[in-house]
NULUM-698051 format. One record per residue (C-alpha): residue number from 0; x, y, z; residue in one letter. Coordinates in steps of 0.25 Angstrom, whole numbers. Last residue first. Layout:
residues N
   lumdo      xx      yy      zz   zagu
     NUM       X       Y       Z      A
...
This chain:
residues 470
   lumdo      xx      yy      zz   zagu
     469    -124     -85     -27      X
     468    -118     -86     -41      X
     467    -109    -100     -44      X
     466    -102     -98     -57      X
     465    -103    -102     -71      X
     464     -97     -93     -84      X
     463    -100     -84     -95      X
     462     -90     -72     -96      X
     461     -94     -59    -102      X
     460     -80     -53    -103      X
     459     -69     -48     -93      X
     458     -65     -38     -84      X
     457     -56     -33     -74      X
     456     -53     -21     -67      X
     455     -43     -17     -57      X
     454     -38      -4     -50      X
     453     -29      -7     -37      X
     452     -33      -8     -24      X
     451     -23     -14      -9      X
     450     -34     -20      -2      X
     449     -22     -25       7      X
     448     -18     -36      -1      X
     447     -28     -34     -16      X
     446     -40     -24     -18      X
     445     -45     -22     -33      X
     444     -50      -8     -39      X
     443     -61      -7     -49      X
     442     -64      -9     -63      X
     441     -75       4     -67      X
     440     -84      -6     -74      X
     439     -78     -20     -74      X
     438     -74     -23     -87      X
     437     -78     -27    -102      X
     436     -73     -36    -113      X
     435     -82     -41    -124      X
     434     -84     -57    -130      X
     433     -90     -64    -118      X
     432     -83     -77    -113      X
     431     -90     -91    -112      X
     430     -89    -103    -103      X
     429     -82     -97     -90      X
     428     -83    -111     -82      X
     427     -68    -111     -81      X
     426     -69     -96     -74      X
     425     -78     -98     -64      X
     424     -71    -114     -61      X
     423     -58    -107     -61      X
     422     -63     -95     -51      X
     421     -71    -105     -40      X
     420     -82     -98     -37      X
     419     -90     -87     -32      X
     418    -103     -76     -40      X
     417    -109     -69     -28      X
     416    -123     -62     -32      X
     415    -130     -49     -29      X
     414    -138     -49     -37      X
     413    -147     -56     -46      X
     412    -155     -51     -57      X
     411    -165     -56     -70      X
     410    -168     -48     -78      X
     409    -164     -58     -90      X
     408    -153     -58     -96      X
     407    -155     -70    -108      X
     406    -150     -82    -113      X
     405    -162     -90    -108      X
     404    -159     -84     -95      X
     403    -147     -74     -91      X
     402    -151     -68     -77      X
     401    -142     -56     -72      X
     400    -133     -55     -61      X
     399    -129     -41     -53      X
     398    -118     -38     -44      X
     397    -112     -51     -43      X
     396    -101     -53     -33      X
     395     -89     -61     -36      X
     394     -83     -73     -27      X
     393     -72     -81     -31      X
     392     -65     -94     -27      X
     391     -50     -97     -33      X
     390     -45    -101     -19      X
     389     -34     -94     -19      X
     388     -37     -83     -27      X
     387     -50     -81     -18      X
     386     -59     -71     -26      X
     385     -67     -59     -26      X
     384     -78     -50     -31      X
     383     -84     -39     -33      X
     382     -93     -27     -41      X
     381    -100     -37     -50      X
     380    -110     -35     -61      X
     379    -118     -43     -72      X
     378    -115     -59     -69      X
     377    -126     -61     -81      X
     376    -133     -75     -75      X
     375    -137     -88     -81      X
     374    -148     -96     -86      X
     373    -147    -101    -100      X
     372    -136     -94    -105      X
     371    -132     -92    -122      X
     370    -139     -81    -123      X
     369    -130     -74    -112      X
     368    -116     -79    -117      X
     367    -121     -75    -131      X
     366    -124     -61    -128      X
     365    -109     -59    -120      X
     364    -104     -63    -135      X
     363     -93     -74    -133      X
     362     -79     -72    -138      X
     361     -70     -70    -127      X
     360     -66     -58    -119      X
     359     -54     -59    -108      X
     358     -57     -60     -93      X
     357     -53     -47     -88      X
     356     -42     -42     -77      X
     355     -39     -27     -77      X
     354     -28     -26     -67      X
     353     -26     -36     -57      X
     352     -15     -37     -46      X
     351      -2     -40     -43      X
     350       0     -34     -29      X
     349      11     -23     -27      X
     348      10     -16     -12      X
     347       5      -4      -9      X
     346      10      11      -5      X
     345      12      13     -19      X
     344      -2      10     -20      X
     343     -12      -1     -24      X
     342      -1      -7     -29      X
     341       0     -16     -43      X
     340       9     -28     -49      X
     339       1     -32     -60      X
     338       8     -31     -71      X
     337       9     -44     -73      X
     336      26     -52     -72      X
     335      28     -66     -76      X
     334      29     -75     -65      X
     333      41     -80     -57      X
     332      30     -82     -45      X
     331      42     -72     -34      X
     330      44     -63     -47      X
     329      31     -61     -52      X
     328      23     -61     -38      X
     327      33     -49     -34      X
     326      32     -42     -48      X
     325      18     -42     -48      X
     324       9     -53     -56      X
     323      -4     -57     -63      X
     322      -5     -69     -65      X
     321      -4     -77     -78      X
     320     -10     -88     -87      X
     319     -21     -96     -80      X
     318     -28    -104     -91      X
     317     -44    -101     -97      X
     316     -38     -96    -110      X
     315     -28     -85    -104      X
     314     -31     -83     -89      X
     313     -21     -70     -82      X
     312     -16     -65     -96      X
     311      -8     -51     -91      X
     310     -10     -38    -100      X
     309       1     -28    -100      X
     308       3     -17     -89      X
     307      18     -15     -88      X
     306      24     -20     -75      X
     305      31      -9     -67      X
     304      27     -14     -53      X
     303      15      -5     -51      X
     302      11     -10     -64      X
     301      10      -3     -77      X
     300       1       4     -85      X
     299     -13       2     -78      X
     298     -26       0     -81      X
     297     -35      -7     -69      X
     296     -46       0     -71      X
     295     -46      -1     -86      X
     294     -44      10     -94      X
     293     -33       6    -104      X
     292     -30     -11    -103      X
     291     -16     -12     -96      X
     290     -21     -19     -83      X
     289     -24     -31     -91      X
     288     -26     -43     -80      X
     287     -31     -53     -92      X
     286     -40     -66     -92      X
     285     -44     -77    -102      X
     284     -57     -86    -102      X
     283     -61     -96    -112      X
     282     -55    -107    -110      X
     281     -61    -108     -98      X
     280     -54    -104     -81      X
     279     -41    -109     -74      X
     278     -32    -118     -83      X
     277     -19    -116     -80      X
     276      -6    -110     -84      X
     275      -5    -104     -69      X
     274     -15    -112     -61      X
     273      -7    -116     -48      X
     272      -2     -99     -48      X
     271     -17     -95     -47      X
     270     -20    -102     -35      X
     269     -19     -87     -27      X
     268     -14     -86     -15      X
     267      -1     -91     -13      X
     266       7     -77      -8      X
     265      14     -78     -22      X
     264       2     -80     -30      X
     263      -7     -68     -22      X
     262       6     -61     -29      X
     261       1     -66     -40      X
     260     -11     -60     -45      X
     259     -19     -72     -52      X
     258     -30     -75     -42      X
     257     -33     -59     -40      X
     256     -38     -59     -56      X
     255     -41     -75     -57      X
     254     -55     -74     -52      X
     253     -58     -61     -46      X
     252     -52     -50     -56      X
     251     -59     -60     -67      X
     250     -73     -61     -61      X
     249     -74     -45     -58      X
     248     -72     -43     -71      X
     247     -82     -56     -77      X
     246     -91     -47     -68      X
     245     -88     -33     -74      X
     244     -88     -41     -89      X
     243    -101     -46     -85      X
     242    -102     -62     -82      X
     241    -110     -72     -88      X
     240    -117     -83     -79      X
     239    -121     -97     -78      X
     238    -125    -101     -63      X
     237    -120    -109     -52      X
     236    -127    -106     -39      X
     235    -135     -99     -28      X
     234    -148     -94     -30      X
     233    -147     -77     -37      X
     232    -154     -67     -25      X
     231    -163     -56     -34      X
     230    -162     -45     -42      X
     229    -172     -34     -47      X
     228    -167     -21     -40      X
     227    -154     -26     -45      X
     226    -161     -25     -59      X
     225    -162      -9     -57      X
     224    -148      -8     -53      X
     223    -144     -16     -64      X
     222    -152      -6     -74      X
     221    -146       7     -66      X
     220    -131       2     -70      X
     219    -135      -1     -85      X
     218    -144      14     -85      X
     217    -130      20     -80      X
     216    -121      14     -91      X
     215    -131      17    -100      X
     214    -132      33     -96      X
     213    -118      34     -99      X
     212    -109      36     -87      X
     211     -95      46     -88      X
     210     -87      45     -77      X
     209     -78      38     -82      X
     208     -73      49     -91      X
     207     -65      53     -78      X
     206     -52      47     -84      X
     205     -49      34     -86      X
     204     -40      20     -79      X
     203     -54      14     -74      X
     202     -68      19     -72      X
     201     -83      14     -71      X
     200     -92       9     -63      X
     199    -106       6     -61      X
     198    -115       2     -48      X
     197    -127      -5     -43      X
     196    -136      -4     -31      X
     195    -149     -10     -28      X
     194    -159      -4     -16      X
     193    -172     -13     -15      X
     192    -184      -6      -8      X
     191    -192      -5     -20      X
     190    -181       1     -26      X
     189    -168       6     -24      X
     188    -154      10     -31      X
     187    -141      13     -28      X
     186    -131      17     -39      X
     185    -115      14     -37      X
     184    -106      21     -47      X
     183     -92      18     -48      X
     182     -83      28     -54      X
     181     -68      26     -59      X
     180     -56      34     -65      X
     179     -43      32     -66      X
     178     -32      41     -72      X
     177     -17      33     -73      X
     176      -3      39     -75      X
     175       7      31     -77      X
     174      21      31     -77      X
     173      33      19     -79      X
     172      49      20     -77      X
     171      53       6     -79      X
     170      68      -1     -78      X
     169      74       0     -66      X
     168      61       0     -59      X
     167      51      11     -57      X
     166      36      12     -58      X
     165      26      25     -59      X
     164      11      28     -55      X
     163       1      37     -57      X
     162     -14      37     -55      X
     161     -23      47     -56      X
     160     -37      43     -49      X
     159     -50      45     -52      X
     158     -62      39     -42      X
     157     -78      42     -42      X
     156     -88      36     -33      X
     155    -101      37     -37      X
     154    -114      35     -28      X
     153    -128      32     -32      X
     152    -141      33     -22      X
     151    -155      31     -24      X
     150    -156      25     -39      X
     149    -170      21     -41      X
     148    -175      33     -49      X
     147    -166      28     -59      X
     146    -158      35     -71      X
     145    -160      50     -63      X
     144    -152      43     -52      X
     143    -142      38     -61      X
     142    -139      52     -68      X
     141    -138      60     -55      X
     140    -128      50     -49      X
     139    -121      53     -62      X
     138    -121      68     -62      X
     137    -117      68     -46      X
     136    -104      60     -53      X
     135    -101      70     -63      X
     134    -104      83     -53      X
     133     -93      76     -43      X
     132     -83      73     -55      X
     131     -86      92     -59      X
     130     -83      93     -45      X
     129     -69      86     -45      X
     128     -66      93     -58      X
     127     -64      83     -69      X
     126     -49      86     -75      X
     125     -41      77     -65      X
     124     -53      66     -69      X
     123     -45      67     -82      X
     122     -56      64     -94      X
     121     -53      56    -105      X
     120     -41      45     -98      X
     119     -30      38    -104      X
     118     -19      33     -93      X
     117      -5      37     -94      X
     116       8      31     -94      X
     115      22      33     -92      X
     114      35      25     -97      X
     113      49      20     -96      X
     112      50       8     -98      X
     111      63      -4     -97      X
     110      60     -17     -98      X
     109      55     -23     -84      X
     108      61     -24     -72      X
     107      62     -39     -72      X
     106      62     -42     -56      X
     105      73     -55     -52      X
     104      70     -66     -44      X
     103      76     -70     -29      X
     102      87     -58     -32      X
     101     100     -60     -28      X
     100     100     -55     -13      X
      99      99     -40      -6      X
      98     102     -42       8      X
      97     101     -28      14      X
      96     110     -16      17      X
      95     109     -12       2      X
      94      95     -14       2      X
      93      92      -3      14      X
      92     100       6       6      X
      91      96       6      -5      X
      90      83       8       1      X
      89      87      20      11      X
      88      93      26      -2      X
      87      81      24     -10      X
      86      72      32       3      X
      85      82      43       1      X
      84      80      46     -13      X
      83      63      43     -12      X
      82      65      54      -1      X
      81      73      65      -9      X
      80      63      60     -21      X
      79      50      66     -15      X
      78      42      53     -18      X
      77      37      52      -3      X
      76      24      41      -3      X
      75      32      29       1      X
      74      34      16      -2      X
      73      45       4      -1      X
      72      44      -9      -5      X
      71      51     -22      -4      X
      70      52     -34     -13      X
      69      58     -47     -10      X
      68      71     -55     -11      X
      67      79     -48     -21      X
      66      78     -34     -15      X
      65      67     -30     -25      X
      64      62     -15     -22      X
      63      48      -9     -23      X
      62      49       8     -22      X
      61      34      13     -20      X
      60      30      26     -22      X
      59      19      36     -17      X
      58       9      47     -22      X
      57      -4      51     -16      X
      56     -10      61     -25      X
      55     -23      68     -18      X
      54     -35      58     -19      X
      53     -48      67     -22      X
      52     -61      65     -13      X
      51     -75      68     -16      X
      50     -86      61      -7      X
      49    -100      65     -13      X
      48    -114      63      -5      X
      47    -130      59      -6      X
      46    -132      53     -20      X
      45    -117      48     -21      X
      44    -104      53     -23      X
      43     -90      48     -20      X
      42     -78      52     -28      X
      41     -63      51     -28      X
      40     -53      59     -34      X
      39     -38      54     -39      X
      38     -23      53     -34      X
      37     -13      43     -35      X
      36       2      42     -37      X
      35       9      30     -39      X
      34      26      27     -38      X
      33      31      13     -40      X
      32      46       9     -38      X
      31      55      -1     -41      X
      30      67      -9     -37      X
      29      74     -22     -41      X
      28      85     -29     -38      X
      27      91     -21     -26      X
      26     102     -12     -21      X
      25     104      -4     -35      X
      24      91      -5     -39      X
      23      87       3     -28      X
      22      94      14     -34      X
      21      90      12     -48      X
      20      76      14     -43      X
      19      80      27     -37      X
      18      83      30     -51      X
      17      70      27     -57      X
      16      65      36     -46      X
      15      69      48     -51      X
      14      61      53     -64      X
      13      49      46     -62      X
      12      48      54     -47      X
      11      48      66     -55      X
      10      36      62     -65      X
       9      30      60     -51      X
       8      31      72     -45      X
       7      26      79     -58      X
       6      12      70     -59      X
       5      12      60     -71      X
       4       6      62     -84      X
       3      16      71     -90      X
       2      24      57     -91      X
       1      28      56    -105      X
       0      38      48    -111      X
């Protein structure tokens, strides 16, 4: 195996910490531990000023032990092995003085692996000069004003990271190395006394390729602009619609994408676990948190728990399959094991949280669902939303709405609008399902507990459904 990827300090930590975990082993059931390093450049540039900033390696690890009863943690950002030699003796010593019972439930470490993995990229950011990233992104700014005479202000901001991590537990030795890369570009625009605004972006687990903007891609942001100049208030009600992948997206990390995780489950938050094995949206609907697809925002190789990324079947035929789990809400709700046990840091907590969550494609051709609509709307572009896993409502904000009429987009346009409801009712009157899979541009990154943010995307087809529009 070959780890050539990873920094030299932290190919010399994988070599001597599996036997500290045998160590703590020998006081407790079950130990682990996580190290993550971090570093990257960020960007901010617009018409009047640049912000440039580079993150300097901020490394840490993060040792979780299982006494029996409950877990405990213990964090610090000193890797020299002296110190982590002497902390392990305090905490052997620590659990040999206390109560350590027969275990409530017992942890499967998993089959034994020892493995590293590294992410595919075209262009390392590492390689790009920080003034030759700077010169790309006044290009670009120069390219969209030159497009449209109406564009007064566009700003970029720019982020790559290098991300490495590695697990431990008496079974598993596992690397990675991950590049990430993502822009999102906001362009103002004004006329006749009207100032519009719209946005693009783009990025994910890749190199600095990402940066690269056809001349389409920009002329499709500038035309939604221009018809935002055009839009007007929508009245108040039911209407027939058909969501974008981005909005279908945003609709599938809101509805039963936070409603599943299940350590909102254990703290009896979420009315997911009464509807396990049940019927919660149509036929015709099925949904997957898939954080091993390549590329994706949320791509990952293994949890921060040392669970292998594999695909997880949240809604499989319109009924409630699975949840997503950590190890804690596996063990204390005896269910099966996602890996989806994530920290923002290694000075954070585990949640279980999303990946990449998409509805899956069906059969119908995205012309057909549109000519086959009287009066309707195109949900087109949405930048947020949320939802009540409790409750089961959700609110999603729409960017940009078209009019379908006589089976046709018109020019038509409203924005802003606020799509809310109640999520099994959204999803049960979802009566066809477009053919092709796409994504939320760029993904994005999810808060959760203390706005603690991981990267996320989600996606989905062209979906045809009802919902109140306001």
């Amino acid at each position: 195996m070959s780890n050539s990827s990873m920094p030299s300090e932290l190919q010399t930590i994988r070599v001597f910490l599996p036997e500290m975990i045998h160590r703590l082993e020998s006081v407790v059931p079950y130990a682990s531990a996580l190290v993550t390093q971090e570093s990257g450049t960020s960007l901010r540039l617009d018409s009047h000023r640049e912000l440039v900033a580079e993150r300097q390696p901020r490394r840490g690890i993060v040792f979780t032990l299982f006494n029996g009863r409950f877990f405990q943690e213990w964090a610090t950002d000193n890797l020299d092995q002296r110190y982590l030699d002497q902390k392990i003796i305090e905490m052997c010593r620590m659990f040999q003085s206390s109560d350590v019972t027969e275990p409530r439930f017992f942890i499967n470490p998993g089959e034994i692996m020892d493995r590293h993995y590294t992410s595919c990229y075209e262009i390392d950011p590492d390689d790009v000069k920080l003034t030759d990233m700077v010169e790309e992104c006044r290009h670009l700014i120069k390219r969209l004003h030159e497009l449209d005479n109406r564009v007064v202000n566009t700003s970029i901001n720019y982020h790559d990271s290098k991300e490495y991590k590695m697990f431990f537990n008496r079974s598993r030795v596992l690397s990675s190395a991950l590049t990430t890369c993502s822009v999102h570009l906001v362009t103002v625009g004004a006329d006749k006394g009207s100032v519009r605004m719209n946005f693009i972006s783009k990025g994910g687990v890749t190199g600095f390729e990402i940066m690269t903007f056809s001349d389409e891609e920009l002329h499709e942001m500038l035309d939604d602009l221009n018809r935002l100049f055009m839009s007007k208030s929508l009245d108040p009600g039911i209407y027939e619609v058909i969501s974008t992948p981005q909005v279908s997206g945003i609709l599938a990390h809101e509805a039963f994408g936070h409603g599943v995780e299940a350590d909102m489950i254990v703290k009896e938050r979420a009315r997911a676990s009464q509807y396990l094995g049940r019927k919660v949206a149509s036929p015709l609907v099925s949904m997957i948190d898939d954080p091993s697809i390549p590329g994706l925002n949320g791509h990952y190789f293994f949890d921060d728990e040392g669970e292998i990324a594999v695909p997880t079947m949240i809604i499989e035929n319109g009924v409630l399959r699975r949840v997503l789990t950590d190890l804690r809400s596996a063990s204390v709700l005896n269910l099966p094991r996602s890996s989806n046990g994530r920290r923002e840091s290694f000075e954070r907590k585990v949640y279980s949280r999303m990946s990449n969550t998409y509805f899956c494609p069906g059969s119908t051709p995205v012309e057909d669902m549109v000519g086959s609509i009287d009066r309707g709307l195109l949900l087109k572009k949405s930048s947020s939303g949320m939802e009540d896993p409790k409750g089961w409502g959700i609110q999603v904000g729409i960017d940009l709405a078209q009019e379908i009429r006589n089976g046709r987009i018109t020019d038509e346009v409203y924005a802003p609008l606020t799509m809310t409801g109640y999520i099994p009712d959204m999803l049960n009157s979802i009566t066809q399902v477009g053919d092709s899979l796409g994504f939320m541009d760029g993904g994005g990154s999810c808060g959760k507990g203390h706005k603690e943010m991981v990267r996320v995307s989600a996606g989905g087809p062209h979906l045809r459904f009802k919902v109140r529009l306001g």
